[in-house]
N, C-alpha and C positions, 0 to 999 in steps of 0.2 A: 818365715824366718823367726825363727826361737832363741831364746837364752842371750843376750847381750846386755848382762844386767850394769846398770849405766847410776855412781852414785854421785848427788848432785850435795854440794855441800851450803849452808848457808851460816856464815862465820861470823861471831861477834855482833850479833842484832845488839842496839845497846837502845832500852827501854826502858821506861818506870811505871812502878805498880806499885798498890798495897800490898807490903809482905813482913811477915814476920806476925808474934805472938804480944810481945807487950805493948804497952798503951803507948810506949812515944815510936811507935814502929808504925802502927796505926796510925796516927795522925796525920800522915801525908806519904807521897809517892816516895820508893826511892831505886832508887838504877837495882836494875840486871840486865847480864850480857849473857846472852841465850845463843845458841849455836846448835844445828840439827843438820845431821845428815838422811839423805832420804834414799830410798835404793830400788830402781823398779827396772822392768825391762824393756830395755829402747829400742831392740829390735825393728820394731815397725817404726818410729820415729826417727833411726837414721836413718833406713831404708828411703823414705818418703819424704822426710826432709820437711816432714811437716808439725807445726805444732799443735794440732789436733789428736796425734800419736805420743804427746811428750806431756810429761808431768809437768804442770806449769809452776815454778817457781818462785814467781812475782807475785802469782793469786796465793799459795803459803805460804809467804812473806809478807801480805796486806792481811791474812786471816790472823796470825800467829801476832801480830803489831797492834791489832783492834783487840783480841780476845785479852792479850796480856793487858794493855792498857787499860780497859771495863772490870779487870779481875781486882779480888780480894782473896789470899788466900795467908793463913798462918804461917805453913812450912813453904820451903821450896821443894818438898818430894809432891807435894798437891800440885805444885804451877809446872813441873815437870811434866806431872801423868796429864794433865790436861792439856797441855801441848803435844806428846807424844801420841793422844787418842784423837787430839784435833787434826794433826797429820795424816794418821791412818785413818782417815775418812777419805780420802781422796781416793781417787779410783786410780787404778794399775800403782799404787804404794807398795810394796812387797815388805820394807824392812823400815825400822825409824832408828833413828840415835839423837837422843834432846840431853842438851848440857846445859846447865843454867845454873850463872854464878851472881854470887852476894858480894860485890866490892866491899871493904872496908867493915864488914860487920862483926869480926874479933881483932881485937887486938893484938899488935903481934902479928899480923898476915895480909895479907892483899884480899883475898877472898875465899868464901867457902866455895864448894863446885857440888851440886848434884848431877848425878849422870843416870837417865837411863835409857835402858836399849832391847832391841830384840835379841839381844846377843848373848844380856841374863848379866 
């Protein structure tokens, strides 16, 4: 049994990191709310009903919460692709989509959003 491609979503991680470019960005943690869809094929894990056949979602939930939190990065297109490559390591991953937003860091708006994806 083939093709029952199965996409799991994980909404609104809400996390802090080093992020950003200037020196008072630097000097301590501050939130982002990271969101990733992941897309593989379930086939054998509906079939079987087992979670040996199924992308486990808890385990890149506990990777993506430790990598972000030990991270330092300037931009958020860097804390992006490293979440997005950190995902595609897992085995039977077919497709990724990492969204990862900056609360409060222009004025004027709620937050910035990076998006990227297999989708381009």
């Amino acid at each position: 049994m083939t093709g029952k491609l199965l996409e799991i979503e994980i909404k609104n991680l809400r996390l802090r990191t080093i992020i950003g470019f200037n020196d008072w960005e630097r000097e301590k943690p501050q939130d982002v709310i990271i969101s990733v869809r992941v897309t593989y094929d379930a086939a054998k894990a509906i079939e079987t009903d087992d979670v040996e056949h199924a992308v486990d979602y808890k385990t890149i939930t506990k990777t993506i919460i430790k990598k972000v939190e030990d991270s330092s990065f300037n931009l958020l297109e860097s804390l992006a692709d490293m979440i997005y490559q950190t995902i595609h390591s897992f085995a039977g991953v077919l497709k990724v989509n990492v969204t990862v937003e900056k609360p409060h860091c222009l004025r004027f708006c709620d937050n910035v959003i990076v998006r990227l994806s297999d989708d381009g």
